[in-house]
C-alpha positions as a Python dict, from the first residue, in 0.01 Angstrom:
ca = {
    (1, 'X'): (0, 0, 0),
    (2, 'X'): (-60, 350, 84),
    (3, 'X'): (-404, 383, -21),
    (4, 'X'): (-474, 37, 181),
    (5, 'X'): (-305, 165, 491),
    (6, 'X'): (-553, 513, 413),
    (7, 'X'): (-827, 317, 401),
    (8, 'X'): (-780, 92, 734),
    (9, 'X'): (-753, 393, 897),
    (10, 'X'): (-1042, 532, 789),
    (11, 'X'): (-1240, 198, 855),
    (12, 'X'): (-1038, 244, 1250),
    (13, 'X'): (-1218, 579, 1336),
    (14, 'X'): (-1548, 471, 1218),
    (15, 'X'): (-1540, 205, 1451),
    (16, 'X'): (-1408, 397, 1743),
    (17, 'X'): (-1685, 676, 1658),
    (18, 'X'): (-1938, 421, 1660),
    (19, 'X'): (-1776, 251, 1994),
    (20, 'X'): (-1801, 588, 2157),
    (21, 'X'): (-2141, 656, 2054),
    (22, 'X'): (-2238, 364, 2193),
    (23, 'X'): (-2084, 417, 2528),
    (24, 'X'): (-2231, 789, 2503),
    (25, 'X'): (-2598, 596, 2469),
    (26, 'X'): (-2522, 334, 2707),
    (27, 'X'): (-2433, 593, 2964),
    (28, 'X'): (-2729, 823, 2918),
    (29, 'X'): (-2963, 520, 2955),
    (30, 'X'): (-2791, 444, 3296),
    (31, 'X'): (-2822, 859, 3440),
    (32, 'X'): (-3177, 840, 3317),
    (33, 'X'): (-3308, 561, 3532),
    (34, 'X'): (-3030, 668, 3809),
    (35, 'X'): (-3238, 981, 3801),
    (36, 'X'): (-3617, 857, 3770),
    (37, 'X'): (-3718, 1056, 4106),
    (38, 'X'): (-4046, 1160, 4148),
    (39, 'X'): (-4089, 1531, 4109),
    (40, 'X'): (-4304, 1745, 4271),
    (41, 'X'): (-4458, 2059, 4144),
    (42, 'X'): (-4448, 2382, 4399),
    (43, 'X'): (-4538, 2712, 4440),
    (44, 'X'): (-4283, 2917, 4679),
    (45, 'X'): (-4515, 3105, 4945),
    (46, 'X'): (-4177, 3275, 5074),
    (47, 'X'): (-3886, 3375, 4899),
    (48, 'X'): (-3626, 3111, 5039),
    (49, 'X'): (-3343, 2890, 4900),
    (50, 'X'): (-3348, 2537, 4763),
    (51, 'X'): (-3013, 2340, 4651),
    (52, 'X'): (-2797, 2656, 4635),
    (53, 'X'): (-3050, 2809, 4427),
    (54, 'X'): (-3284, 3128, 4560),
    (55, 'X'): (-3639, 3135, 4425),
    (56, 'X'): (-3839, 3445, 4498),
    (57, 'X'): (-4243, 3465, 4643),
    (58, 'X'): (-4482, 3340, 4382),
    (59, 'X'): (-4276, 3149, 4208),
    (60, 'X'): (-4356, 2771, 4067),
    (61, 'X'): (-4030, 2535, 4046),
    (62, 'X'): (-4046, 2170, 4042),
    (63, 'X'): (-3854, 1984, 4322),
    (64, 'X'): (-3781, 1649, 4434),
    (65, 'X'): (-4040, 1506, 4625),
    (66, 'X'): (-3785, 1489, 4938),
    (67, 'X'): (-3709, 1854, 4882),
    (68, 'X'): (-4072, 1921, 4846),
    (69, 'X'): (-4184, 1774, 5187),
    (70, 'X'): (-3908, 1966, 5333),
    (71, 'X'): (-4041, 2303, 5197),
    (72, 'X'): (-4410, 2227, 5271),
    (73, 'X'): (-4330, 2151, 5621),
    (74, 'X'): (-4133, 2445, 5685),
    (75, 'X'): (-4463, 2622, 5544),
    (76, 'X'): (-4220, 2799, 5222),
    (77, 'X'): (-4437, 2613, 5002),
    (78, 'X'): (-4752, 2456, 4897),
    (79, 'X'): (-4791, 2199, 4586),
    (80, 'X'): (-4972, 2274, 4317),
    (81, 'X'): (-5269, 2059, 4176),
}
């Protein structure tokens, strides 16, 4: 009976594994089209901050598209073609 009882077991965490793994997928599928925003690629005329996060002069950085009309506006930025 032990070796049965061992053996259920082991059959039990393989199928959790494989339930979590599947909930690990399932997630990832649902962030990536959550997050299917157009991105916009910039080059920083200014050395200004964007999210929290400070980018100096001359630097490229890829930004939302929102985020990017912001910074072109404001004349910190200019997209790159």
């Amino acid at each position: 009976m032990k070796i049965k009882k061992k053996k259920l077991k082991k059959v039990q965490m393989k199928v959790q594994m494989k339930k979590k793994k599947f909930k690990l997928k399932n997630d990832t599928e649902k962030n990536e089209k959550n997050n299917s925003e157009t991105w916009i690629r910039v080059i920083m005329k200014e050395s200004t901050e964007v999210n929290g996060v400070r980018f100096p002069e001359g630097i490229q950085i890829d930004v939302t598209e929102d985020d990017s009309k912001k910074l072109i506006e404001s004349g910190k930025a200019a997209i790159i073609s």
